[in-house]
C-alpha distance (Angstrom), angle and dihedral (degrees) to the residues before:
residue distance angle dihedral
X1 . . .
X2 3.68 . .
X3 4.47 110.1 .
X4 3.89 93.1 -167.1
X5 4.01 81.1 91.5
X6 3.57 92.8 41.8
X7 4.37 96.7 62.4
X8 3.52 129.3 102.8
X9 3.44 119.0 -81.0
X10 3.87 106.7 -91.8
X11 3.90 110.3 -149.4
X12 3.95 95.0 -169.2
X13 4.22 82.7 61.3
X14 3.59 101.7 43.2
X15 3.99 110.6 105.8
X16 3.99 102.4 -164.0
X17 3.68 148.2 116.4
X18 3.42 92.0 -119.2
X19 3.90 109.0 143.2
X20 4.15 116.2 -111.4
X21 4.02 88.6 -119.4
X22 3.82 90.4 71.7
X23 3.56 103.1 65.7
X24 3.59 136.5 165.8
X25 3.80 100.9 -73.8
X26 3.94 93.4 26.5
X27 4.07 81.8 65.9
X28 3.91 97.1 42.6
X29 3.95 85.1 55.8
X30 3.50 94.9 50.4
X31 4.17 97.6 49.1
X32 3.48 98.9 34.2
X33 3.36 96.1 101.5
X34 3.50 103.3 33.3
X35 3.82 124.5 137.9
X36 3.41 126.3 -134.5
X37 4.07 110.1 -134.8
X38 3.65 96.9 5.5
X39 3.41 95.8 142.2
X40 3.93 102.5 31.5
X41 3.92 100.2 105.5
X42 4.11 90.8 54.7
X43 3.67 87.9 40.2
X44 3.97 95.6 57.2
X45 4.63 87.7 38.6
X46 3.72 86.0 50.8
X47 3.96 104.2 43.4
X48 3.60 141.1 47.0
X49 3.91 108.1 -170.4
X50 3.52 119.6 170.4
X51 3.80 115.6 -175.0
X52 4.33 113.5 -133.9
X53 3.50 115.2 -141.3
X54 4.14 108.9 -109.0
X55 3.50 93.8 -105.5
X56 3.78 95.8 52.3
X57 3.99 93.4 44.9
X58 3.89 93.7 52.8
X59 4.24 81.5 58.1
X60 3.55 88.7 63.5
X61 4.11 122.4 55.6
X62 4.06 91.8 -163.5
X63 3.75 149.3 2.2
X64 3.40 99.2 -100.1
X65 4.38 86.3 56.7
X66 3.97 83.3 50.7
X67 3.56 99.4 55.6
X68 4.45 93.6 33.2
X69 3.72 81.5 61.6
X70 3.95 104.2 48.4
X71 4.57 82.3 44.7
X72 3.67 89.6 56.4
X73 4.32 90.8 34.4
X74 4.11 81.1 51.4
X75 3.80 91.5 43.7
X76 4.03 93.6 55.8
X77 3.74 92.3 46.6
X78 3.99 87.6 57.4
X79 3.68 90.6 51.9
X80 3.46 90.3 51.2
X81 3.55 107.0 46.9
C-alpha cells in the first residue's frame, strides 16, 4: 500500500480556497464522526440517474432536450405497438 496518502495533512502544501478559519484541527472536529453511506438508501428512493454514454450526451445541449427526446421516442413506440 502506498503511505504518501496516509500523512498528516500538511498546510504549507495544500493549494485551496479553503478559508483560514477552518484549520487543521477545526476540520478533524468536524469529520470525525462522519459516516460513510449514511445517506445512500434515501439517495437511491429519491433519484433515478442514469449516466449517457459521451457520444450520446454531446447530441443533446440540455436535460430538458434529453428527456423531450425519450417523450417523443416513448410516444412512437405507443403508436406502434
Amino acid at each position: 500500500m502506498n503511505n504518501e496518502n496516509l500523512d498528516p495533512i500538511n498546510s504549507e502544501n495544500l493549494d485551496d480556497d479553503l478559508l483560514p478559519e477552518y484549520d487543521e484541527d477545526t476540520l478533524r472536529a468536524l469529520l470525525k464522526n462522519g459516516v460513510r453511506g449514511k445517506y445512500v438508501d434515501r439517495y437511491r428512493q429519491g433519484t433515478n440517474l442514469i449516466k449517457l454514454d459521451p457520444d450520446v450526451a454531446d447530441a443533446f445541449p440540455t436535460e430538458q432536450a434529453v428527456n423531450e427526446a425519450l417523450r417523443k421516442l416513448l410516444d412512437n413506440t405507443r403508436l406502434v405497438a
